[in-house]
PDB file of N, H, CA, C and O in Angstrom:
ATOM      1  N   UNK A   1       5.283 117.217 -75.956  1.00  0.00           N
ATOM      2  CA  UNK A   1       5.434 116.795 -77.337  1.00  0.00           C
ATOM      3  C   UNK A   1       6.817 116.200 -77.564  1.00  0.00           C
ATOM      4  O   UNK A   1       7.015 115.107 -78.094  1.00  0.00           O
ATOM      5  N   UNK A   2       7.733 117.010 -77.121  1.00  0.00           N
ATOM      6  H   UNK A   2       7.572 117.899 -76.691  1.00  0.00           H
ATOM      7  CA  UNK A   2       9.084 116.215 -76.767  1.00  0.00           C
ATOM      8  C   UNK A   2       9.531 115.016 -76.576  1.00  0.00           C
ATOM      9  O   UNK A   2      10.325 114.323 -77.212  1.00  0.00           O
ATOM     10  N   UNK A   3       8.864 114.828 -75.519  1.00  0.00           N
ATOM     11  H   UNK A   3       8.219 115.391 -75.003  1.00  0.00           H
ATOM     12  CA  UNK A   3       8.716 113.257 -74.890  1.00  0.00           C
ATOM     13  C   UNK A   3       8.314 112.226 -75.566  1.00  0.00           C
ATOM     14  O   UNK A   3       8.828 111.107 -75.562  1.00  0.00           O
ATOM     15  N   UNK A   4       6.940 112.757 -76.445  1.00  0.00           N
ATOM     16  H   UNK A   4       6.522 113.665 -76.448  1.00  0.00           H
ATOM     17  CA  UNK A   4       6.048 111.806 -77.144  1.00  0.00           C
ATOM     18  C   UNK A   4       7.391 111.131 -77.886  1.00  0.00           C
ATOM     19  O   UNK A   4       7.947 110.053 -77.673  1.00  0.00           O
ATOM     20  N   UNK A   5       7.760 112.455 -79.070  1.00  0.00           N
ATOM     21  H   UNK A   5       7.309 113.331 -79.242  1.00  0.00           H
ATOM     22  CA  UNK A   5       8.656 112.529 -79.925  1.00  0.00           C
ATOM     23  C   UNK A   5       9.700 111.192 -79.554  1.00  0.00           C
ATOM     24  O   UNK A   5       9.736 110.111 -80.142  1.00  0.00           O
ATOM     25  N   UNK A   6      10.298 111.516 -78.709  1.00  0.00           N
ATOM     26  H   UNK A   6      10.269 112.394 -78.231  1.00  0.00           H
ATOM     27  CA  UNK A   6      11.378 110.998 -77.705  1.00  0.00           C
ATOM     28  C   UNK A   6      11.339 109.335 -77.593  1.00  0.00           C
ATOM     29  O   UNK A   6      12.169 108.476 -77.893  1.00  0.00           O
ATOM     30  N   UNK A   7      10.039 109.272 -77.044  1.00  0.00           N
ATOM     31  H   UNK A   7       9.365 109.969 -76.801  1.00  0.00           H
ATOM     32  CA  UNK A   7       9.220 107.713 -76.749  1.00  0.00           C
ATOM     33  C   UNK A   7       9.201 107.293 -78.148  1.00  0.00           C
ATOM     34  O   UNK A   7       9.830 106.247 -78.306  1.00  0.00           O
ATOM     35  N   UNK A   8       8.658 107.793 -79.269  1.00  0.00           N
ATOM     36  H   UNK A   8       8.147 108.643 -79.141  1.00  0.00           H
ATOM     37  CA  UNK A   8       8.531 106.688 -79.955  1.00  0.00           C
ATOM     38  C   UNK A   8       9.615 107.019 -81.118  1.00  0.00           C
ATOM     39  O   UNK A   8       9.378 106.721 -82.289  1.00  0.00           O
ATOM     40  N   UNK A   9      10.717 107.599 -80.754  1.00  0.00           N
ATOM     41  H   UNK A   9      10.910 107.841 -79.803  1.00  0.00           H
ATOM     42  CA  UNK A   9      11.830 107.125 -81.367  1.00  0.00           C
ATOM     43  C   UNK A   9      12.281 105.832 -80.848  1.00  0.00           C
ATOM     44  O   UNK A   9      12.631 104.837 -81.482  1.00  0.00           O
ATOM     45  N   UNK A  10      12.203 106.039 -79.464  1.00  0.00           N
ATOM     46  H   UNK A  10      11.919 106.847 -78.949  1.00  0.00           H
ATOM     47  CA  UNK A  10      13.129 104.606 -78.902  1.00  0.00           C
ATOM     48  C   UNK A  10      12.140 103.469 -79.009  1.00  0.00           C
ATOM     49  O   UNK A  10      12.634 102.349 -79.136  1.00  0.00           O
ATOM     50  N   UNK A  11      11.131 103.547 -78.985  1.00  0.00           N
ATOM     51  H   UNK A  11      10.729 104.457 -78.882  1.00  0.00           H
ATOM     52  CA  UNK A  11      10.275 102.464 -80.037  1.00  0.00           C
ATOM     53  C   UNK A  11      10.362 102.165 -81.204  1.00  0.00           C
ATOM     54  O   UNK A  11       9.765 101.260 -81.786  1.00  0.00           O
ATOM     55  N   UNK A  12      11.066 102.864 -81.593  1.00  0.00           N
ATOM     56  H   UNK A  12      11.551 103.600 -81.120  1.00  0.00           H
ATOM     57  CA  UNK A  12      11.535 102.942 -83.412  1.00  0.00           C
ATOM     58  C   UNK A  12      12.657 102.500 -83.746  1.00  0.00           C
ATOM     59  O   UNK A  12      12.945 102.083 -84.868  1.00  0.00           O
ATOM     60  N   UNK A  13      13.654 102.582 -82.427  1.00  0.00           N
ATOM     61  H   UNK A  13      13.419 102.921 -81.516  1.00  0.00           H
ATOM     62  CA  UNK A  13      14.786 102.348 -82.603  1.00  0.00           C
ATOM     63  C   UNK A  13      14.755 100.734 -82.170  1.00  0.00           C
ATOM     64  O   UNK A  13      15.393  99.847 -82.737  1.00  0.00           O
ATOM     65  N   UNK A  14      13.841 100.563 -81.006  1.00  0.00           N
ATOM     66  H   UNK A  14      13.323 101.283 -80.546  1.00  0.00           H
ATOM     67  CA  UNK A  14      14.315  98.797 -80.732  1.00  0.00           C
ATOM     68  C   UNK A  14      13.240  98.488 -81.947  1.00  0.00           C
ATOM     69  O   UNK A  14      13.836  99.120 -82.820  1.00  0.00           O
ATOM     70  N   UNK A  15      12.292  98.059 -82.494  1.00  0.00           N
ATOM     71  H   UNK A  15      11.808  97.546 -81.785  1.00  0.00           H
ATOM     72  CA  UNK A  15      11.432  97.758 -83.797  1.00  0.00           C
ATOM     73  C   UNK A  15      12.621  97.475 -85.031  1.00  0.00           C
ATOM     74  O   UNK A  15      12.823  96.454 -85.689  1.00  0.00           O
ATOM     75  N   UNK A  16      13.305  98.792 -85.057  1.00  0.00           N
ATOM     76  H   UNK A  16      13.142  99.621 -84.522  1.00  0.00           H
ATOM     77  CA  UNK A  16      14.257  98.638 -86.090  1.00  0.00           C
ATOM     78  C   UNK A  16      15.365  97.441 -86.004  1.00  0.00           C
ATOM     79  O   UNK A  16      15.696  96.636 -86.875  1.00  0.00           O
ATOM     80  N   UNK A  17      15.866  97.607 -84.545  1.00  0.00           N
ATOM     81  H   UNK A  17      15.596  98.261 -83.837  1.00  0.00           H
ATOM     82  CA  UNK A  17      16.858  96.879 -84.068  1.00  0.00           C
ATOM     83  C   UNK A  17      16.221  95.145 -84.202  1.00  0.00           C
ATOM     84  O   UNK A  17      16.509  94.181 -84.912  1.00  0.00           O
ATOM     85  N   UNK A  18      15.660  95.294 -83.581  1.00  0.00           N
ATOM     86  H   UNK A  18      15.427  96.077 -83.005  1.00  0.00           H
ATOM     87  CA  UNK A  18      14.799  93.550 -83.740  1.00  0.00           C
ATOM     88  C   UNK A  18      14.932  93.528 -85.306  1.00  0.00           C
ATOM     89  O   UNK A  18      15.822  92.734 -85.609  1.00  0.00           O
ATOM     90  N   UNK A  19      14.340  94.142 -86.453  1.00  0.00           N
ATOM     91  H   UNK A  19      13.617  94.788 -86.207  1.00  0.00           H
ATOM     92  CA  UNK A  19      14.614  93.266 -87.650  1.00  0.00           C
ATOM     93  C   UNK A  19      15.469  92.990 -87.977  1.00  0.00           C
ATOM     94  O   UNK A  19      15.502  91.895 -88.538  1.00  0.00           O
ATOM     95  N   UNK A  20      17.066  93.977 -87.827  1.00  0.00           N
ATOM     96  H   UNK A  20      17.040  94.867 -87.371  1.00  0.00           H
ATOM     97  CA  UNK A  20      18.074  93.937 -88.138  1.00  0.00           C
ATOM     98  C   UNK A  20      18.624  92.370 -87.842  1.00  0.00           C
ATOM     99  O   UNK A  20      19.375  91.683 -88.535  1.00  0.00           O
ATOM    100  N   UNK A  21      17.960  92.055 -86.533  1.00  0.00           N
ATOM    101  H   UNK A  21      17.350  92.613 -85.970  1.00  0.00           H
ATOM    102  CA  UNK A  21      18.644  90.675 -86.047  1.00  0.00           C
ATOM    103  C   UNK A  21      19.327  89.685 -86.914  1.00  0.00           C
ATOM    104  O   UNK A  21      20.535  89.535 -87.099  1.00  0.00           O
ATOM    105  N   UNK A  22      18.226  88.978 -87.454  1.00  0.00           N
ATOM    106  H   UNK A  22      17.245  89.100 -87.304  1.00  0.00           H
ATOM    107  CA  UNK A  22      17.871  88.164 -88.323  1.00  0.00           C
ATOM    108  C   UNK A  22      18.945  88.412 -89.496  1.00  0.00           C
ATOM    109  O   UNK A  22      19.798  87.609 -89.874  1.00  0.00           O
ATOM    110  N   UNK A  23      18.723  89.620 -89.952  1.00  0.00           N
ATOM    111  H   UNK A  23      18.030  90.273 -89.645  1.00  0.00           H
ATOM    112  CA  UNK A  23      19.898  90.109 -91.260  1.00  0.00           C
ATOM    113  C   UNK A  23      21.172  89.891 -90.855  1.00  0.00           C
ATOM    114  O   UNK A  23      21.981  89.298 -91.569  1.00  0.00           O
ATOM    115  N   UNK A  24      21.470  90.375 -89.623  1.00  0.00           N
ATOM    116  H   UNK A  24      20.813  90.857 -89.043  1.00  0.00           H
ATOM    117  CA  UNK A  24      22.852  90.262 -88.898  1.00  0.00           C
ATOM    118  C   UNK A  24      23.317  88.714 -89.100  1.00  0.00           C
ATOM    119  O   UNK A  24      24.208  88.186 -89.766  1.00  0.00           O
ATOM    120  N   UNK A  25      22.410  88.278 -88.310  1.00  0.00           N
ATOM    121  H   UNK A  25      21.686  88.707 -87.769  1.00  0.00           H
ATOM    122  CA  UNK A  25      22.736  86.885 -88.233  1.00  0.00           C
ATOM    123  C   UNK A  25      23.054  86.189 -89.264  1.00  0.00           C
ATOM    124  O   UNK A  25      23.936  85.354 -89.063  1.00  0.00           O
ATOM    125  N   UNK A  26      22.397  86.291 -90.871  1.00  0.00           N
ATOM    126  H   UNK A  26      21.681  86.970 -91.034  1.00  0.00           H
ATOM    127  CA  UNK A  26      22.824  85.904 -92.324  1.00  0.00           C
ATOM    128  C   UNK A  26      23.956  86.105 -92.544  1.00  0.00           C
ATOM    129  O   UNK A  26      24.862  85.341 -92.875  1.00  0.00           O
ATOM    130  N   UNK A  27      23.913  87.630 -92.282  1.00  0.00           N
ATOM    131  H   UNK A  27      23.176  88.251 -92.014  1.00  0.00           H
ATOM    132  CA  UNK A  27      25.467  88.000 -92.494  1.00  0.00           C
ATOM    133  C   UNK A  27      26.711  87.352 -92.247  1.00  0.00           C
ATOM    134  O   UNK A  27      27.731  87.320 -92.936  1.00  0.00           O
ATOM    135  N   UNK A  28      26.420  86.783 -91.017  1.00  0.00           N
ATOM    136  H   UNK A  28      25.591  86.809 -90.457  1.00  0.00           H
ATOM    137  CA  UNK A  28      27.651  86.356 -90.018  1.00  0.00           C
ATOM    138  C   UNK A  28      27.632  84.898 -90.202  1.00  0.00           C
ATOM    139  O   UNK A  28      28.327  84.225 -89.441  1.00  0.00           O
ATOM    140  N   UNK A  29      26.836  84.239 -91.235  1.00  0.00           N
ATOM    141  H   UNK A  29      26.271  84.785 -91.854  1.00  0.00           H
ATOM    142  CA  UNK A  29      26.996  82.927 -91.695  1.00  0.00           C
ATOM    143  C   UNK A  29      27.632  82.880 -92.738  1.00  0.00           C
ATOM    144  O   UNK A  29      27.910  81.900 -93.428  1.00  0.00           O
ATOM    145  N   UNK A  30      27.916  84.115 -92.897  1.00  0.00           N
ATOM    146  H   UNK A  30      27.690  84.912 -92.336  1.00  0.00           H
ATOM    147  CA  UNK A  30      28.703  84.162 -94.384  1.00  0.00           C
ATOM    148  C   UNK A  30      29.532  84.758 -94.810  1.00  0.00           C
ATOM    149  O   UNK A  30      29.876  84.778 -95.992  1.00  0.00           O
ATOM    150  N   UNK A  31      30.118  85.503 -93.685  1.00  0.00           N
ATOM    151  H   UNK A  31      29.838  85.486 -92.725  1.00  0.00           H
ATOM    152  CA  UNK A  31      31.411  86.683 -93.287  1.00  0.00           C
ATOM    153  C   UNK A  31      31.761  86.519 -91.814  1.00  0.00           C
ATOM    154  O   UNK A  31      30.849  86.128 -91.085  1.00  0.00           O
ATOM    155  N   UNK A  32      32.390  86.648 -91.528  1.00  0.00           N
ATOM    156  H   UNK A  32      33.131  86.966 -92.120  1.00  0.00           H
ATOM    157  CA  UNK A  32      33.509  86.534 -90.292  1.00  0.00           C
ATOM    158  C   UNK A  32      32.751  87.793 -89.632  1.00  0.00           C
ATOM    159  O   UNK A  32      32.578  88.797 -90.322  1.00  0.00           O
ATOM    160  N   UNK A  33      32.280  87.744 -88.248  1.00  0.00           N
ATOM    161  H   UNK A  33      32.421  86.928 -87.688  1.00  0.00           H
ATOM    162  CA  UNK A  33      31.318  88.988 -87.913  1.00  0.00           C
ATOM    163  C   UNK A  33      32.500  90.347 -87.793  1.00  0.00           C
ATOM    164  O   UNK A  33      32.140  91.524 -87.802  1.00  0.00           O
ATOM    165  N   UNK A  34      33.789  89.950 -87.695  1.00  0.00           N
ATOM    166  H   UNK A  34      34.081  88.994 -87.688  1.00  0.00           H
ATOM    167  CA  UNK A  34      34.735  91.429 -87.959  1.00  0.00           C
ATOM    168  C   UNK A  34      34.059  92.063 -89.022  1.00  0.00           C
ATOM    169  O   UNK A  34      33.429  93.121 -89.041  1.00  0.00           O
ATOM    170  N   UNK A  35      34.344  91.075 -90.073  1.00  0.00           N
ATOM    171  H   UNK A  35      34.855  90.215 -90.057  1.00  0.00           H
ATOM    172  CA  UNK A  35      33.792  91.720 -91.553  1.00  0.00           C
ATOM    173  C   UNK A  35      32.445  92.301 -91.813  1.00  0.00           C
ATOM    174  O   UNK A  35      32.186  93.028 -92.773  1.00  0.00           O
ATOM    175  N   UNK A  36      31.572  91.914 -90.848  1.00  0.00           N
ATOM    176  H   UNK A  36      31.782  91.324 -90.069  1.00  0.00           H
ATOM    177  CA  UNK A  36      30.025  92.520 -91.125  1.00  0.00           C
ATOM    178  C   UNK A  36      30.207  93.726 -89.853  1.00  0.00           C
ATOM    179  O   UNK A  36      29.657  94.809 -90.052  1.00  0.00           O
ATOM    180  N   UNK A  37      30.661  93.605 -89.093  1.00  0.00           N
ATOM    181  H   UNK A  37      31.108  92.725 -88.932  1.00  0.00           H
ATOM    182  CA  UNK A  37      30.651  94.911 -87.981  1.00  0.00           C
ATOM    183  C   UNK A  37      31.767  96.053 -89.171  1.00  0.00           C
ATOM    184  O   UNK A  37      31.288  97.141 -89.492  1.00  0.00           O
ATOM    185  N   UNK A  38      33.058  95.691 -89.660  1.00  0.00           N
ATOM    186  H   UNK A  38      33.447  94.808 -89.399  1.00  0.00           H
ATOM    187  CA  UNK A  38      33.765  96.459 -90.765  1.00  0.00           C
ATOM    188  C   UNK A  38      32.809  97.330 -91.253  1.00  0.00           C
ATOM    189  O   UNK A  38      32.779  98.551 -91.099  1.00  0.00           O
ATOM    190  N   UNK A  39      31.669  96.302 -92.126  1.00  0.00           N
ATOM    191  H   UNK A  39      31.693  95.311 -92.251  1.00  0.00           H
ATOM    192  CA  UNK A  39      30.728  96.774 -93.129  1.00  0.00           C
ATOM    193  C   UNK A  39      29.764  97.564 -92.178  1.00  0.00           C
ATOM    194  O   UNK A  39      29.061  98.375 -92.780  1.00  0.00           O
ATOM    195  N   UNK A  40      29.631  97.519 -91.205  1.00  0.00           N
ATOM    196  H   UNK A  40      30.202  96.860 -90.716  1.00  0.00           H
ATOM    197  CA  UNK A  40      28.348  98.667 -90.815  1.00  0.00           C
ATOM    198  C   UNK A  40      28.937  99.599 -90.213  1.00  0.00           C
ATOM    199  O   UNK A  40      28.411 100.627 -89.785  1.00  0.00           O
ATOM    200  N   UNK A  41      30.089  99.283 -90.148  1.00  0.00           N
ATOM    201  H   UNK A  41      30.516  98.449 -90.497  1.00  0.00           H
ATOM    202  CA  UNK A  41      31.198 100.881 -89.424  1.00  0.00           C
ATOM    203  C   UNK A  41      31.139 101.719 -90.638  1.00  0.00           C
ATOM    204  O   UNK A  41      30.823 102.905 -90.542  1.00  0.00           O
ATOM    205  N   UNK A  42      31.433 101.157 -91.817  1.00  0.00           N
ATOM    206  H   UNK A  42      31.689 100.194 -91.895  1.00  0.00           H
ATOM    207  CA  UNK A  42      30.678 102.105 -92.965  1.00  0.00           C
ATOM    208  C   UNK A  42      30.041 102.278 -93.369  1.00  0.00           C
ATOM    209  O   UNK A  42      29.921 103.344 -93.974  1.00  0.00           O
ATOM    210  N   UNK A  43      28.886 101.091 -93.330  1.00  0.00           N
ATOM    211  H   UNK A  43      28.984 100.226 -92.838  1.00  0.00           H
ATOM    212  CA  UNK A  43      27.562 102.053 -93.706  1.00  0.00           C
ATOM    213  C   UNK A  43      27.021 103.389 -92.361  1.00  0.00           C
ATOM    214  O   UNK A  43      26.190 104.266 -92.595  1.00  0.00           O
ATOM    215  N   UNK A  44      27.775 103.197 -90.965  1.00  0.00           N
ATOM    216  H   UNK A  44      28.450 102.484 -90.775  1.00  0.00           H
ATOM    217  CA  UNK A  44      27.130 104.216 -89.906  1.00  0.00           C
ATOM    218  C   UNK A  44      28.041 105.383 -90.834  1.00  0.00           C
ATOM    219  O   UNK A  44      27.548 106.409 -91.302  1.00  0.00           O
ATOM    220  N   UNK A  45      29.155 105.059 -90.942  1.00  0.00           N
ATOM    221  H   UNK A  45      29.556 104.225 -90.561  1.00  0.00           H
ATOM    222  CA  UNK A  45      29.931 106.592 -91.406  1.00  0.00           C
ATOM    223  C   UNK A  45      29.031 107.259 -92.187  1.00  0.00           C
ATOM    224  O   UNK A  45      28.409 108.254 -91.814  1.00  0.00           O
ATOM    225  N   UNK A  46      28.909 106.532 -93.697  1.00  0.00           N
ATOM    226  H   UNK A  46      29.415 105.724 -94.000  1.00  0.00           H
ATOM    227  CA  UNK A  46      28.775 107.258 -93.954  1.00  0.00           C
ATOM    228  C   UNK A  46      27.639 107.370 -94.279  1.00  0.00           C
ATOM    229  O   UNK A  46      27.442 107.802 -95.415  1.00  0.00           O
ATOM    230  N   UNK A  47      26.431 107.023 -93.400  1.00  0.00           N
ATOM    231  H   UNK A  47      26.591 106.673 -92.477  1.00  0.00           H
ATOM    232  CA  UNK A  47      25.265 107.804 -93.250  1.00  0.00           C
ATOM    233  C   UNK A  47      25.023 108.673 -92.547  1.00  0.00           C
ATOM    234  O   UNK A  47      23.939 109.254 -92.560  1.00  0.00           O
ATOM    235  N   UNK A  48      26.090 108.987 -91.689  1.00  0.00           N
ATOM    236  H   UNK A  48      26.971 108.514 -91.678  1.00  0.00           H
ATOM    237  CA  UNK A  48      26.231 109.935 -90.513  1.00  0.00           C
ATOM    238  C   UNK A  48      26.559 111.293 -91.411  1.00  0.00           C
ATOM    239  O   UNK A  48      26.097 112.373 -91.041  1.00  0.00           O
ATOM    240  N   UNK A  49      27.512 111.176 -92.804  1.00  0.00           N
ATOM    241  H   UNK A  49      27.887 110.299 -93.104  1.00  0.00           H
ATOM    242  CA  UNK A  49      27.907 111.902 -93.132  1.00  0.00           C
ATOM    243  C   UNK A  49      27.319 112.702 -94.682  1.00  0.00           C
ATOM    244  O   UNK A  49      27.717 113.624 -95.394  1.00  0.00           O
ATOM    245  N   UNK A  50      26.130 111.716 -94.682  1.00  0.00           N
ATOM    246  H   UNK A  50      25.807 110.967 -94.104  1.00  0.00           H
ATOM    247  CA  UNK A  50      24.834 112.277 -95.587  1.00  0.00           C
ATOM    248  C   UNK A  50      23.699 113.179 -94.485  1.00  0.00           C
ATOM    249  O   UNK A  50      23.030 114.196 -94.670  1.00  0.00           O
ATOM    250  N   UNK A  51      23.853 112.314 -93.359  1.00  0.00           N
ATOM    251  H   UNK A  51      24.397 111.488 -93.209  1.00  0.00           H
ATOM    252  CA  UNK A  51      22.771 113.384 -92.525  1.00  0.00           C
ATOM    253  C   UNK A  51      23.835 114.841 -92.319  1.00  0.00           C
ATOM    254  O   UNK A  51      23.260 115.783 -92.864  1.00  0.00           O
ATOM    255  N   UNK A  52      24.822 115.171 -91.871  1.00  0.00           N
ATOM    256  H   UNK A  52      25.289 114.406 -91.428  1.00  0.00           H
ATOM    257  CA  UNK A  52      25.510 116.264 -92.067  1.00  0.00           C
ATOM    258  C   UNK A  52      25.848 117.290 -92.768  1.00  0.00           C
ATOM    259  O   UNK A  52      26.171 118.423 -92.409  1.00  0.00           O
ATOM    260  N   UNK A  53      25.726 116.686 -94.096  1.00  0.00           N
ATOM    261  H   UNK A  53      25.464 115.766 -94.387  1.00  0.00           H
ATOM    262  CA  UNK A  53      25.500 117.362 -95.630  1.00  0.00           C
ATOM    263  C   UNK A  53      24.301 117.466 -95.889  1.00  0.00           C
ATOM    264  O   UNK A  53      24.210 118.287 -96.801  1.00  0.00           O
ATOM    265  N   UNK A  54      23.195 117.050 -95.565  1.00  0.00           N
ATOM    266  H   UNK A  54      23.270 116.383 -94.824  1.00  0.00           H
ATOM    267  CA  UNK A  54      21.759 117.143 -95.516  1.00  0.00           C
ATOM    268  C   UNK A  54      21.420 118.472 -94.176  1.00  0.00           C
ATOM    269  O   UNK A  54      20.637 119.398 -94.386  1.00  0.00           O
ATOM    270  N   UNK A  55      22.095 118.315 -93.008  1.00  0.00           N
ATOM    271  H   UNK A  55      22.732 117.563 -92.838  1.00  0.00           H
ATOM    272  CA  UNK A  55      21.808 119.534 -92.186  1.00  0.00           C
ATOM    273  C   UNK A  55      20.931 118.922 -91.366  1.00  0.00           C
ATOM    274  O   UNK A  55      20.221 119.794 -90.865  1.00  0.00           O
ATOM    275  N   UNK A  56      20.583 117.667 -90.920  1.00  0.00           N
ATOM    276  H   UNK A  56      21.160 116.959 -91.328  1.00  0.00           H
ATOM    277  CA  UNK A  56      19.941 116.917 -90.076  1.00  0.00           C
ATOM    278  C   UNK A  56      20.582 116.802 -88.501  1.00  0.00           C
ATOM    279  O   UNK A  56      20.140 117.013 -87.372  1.00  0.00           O
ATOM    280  N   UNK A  57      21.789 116.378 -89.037  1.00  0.00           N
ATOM    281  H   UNK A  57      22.148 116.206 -89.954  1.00  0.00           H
ATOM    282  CA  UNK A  57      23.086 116.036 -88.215  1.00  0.00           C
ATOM    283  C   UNK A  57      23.893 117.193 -88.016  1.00  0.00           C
ATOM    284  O   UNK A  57      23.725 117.875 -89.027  1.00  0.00           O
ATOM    285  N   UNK A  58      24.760 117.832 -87.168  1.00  0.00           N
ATOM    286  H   UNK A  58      24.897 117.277 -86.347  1.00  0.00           H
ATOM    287  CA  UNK A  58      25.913 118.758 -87.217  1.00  0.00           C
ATOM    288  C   UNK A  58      26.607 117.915 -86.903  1.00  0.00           C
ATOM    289  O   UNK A  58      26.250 116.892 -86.318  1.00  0.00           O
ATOM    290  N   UNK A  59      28.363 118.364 -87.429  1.00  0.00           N
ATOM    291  H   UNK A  59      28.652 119.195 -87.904  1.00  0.00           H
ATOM    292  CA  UNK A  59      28.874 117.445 -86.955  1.00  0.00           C
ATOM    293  C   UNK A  59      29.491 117.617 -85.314  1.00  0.00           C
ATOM    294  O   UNK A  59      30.006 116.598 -84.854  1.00  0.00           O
ATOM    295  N   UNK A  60      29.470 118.444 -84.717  1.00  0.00           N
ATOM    296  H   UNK A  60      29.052 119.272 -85.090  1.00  0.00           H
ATOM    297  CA  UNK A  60      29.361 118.416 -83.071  1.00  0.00           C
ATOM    298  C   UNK A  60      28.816 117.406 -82.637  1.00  0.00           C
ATOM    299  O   UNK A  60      29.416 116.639 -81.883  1.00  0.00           O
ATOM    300  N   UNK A  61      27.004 117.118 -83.206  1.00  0.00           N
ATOM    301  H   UNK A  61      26.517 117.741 -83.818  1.00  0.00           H
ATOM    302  CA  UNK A  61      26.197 116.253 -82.914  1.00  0.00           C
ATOM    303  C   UNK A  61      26.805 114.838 -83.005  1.00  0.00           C
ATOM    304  O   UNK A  61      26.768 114.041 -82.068  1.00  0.00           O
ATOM    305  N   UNK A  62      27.315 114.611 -84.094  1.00  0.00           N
ATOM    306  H   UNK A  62      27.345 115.259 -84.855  1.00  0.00           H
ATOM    307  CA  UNK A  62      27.706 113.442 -84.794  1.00  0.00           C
ATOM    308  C   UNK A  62      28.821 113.215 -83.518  1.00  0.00           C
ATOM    309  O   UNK A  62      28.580 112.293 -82.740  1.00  0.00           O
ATOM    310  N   UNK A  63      29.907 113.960 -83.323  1.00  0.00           N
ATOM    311  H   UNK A  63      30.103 114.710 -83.955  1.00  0.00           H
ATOM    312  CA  UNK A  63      31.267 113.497 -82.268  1.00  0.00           C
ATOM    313  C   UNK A  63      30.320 112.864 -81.638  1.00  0.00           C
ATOM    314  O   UNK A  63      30.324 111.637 -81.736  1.00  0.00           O
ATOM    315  N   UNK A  64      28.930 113.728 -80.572  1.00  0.00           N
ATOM    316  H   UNK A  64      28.927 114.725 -80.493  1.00  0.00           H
ATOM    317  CA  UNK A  64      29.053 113.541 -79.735  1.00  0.00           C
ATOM    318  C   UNK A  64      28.293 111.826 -79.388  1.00  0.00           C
ATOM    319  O   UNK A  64      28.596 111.052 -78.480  1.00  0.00           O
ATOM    320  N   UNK A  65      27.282 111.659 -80.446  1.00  0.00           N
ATOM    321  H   UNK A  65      27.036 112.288 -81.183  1.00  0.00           H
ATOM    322  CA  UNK A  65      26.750 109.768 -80.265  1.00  0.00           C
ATOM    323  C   UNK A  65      28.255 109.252 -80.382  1.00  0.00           C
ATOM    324  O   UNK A  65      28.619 108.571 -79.423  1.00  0.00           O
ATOM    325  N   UNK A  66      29.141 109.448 -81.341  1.00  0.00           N
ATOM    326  H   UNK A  66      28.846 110.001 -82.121  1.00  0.00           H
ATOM    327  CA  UNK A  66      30.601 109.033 -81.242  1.00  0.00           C
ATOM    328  C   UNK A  66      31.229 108.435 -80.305  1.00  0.00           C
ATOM    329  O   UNK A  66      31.706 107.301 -80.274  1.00  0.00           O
ATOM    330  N   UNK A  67      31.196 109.671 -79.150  1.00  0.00           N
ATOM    331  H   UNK A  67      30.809 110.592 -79.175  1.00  0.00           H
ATOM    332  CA  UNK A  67      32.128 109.451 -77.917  1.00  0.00           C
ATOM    333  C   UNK A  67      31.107 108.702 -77.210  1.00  0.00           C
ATOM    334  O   UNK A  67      31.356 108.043 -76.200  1.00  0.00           O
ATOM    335  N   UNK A  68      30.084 108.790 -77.681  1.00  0.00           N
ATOM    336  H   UNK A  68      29.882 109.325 -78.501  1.00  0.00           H
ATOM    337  CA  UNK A  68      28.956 107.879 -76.863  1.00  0.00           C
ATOM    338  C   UNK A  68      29.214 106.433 -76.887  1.00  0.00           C
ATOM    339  O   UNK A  68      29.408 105.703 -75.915  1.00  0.00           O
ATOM    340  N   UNK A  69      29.187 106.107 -78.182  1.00  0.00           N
ATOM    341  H   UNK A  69      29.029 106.700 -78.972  1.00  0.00           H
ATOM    342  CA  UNK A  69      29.247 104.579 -78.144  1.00  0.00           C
ATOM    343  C   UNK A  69      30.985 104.268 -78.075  1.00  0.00           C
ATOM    344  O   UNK A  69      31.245 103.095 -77.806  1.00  0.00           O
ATOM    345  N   UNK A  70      32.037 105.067 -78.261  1.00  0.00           N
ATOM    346  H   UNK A  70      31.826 106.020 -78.481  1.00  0.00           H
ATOM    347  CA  UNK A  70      32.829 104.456 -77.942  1.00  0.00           C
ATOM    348  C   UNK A  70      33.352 104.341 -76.353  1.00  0.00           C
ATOM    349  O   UNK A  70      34.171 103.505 -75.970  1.00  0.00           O
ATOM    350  N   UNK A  71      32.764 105.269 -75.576  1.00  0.00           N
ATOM    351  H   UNK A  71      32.099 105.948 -75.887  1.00  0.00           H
ATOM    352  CA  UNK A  71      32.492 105.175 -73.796  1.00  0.00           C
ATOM    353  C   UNK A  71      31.696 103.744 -73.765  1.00  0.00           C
ATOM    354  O   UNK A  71      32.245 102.798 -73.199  1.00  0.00           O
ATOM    355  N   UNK A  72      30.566 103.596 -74.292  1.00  0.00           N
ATOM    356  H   UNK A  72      30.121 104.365 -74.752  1.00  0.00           H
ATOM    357  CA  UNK A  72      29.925 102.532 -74.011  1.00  0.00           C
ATOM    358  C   UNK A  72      30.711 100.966 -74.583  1.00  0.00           C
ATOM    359  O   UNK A  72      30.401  99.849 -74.169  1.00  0.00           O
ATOM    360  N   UNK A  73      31.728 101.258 -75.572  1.00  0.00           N
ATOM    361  H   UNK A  73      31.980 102.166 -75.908  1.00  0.00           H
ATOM    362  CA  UNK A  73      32.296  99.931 -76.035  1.00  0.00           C
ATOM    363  C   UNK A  73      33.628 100.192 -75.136  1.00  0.00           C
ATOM    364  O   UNK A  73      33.875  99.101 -74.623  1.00  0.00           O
ATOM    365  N   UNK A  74      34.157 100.710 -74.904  1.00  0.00           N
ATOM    366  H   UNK A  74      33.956 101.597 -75.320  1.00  0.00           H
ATOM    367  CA  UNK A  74      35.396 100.894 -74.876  1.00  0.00           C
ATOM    368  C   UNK A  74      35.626 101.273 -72.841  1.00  0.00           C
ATOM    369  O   UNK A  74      36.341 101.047 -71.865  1.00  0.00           O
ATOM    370  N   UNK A  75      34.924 101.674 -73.113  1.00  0.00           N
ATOM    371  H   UNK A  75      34.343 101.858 -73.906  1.00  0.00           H
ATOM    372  CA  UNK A  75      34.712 102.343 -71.063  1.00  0.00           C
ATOM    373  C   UNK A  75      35.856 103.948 -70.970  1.00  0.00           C
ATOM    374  O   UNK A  75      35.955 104.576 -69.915  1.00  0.00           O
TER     375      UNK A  75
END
């Protein structure tokens, strides 16, 4: 059940990701893409920090996608 779970998050997650494209791309015809990556560094905050106050998220959890993507941007 795990797995299922598992699988079709990451089906959920590229689905999601593909629409975003398109939006991204508007964006960045009309803001400097610093300024639209700026803007989704805060919208991730602070949705990260409604799932935490909601009890979805801990924030342990939260560091740890954190150190995730900044290993993955940063090495």
């Amino acid at each position: 059940m795990l797995a299922t779970k598992s699988k079709q998050f990451e089906l959920d997650l590229l689905g999601c990701s593909r629409e975003l494209q398109p939006l991204l791309h508007q964006l960045i015809g009309r803001y400097s893409p610093v300024v639209v990556v700026g803007a989704l560094a805060v919208q991730v905050a602070t949705n990260v920090r409604t799932l935490i106050e909601r009890g979805i998220c801990t924030p342990e959890s939260a560091r740890d996608i954190f150190r995730r993507l900044e290993n993955d941007l940063l090495g």
